[in-house]
C-alpha positions in Angstrom: -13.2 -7.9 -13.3 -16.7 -9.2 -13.5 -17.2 -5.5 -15.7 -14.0 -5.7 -18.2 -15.1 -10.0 -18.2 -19.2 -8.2 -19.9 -17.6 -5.3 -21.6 -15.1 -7.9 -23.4 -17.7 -10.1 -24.4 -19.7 -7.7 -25.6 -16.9 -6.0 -27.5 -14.2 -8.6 -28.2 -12.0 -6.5 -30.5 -11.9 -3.8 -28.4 -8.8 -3.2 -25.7 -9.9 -2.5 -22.6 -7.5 -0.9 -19.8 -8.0 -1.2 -16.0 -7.4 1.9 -13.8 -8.5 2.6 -10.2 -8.0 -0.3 -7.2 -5.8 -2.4 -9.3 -3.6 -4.2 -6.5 -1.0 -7.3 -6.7 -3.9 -9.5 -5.9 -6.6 -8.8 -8.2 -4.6 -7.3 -11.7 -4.4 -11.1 -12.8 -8.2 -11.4 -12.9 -8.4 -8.5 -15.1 -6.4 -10.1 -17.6 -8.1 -13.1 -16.8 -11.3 -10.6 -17.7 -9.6 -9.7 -21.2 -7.9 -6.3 -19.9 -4.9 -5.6 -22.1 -3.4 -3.7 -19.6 -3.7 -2.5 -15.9 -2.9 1.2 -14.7 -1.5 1.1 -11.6 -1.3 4.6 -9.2 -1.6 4.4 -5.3 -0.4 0.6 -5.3 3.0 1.4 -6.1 3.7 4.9 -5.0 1.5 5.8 -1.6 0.9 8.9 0.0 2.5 7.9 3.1 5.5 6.5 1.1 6.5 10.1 -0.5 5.6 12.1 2.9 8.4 10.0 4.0 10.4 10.1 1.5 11.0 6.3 0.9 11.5 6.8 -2.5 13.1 3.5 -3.2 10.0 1.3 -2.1 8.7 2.4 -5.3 10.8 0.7 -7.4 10.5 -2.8 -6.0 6.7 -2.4 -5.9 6.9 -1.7 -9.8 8.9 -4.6 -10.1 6.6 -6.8 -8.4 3.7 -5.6 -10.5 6.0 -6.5 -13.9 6.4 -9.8 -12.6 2.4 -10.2 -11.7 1.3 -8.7 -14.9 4.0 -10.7 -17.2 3.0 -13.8 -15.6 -1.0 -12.9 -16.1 -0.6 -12.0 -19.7 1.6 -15.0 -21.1 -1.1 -17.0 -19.5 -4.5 -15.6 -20.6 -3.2 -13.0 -23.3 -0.4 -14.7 -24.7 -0.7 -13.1 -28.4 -1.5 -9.9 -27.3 1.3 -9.4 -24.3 2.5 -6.0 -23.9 5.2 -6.7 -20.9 8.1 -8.7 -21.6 9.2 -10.4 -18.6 
């Protein structure tokens, strides 16, 4: 966050978007950074999940992120929100 927080000052019209580690935890301080938007991979859909086959975990992980991410942007990127809750 402490990156995309320089990089954003530096470069304040530009949109910057997060990939790699982004968790439920830290993707609010990336907005809080100036992120526009997070990409999120291994957070929502393990490895361990699909060797299973628990497919459906998937979907409430997503849902959580929607909910984090809605929550982050209405409060640090209000006008530039790309989720609607």
């Amino acid at each position: 966050a402490a990156y995309v927080r320089t990089l954003h000052g530096q470069y304040p019209g530009v949109n910057f978007i997060v990939s790699g580690g982004v968790t439920l935890e830290n993707c609010p301080e990336y907005f809080h950074a100036g992120a526009c938007a997070v990409g999120v991979g291994s957070a929502i859909a393990d490895s361990e999940s699909i060797g299973l086959g628990e497919f459906r975990i998937f979907k409430e992980r997503a849902k959580r992120f929607r909910k984090v991410i809605a929550e982050a942007q209405a409060r640090w990127r209000p006008e530039r929100s790309l989720l609607e809750a």
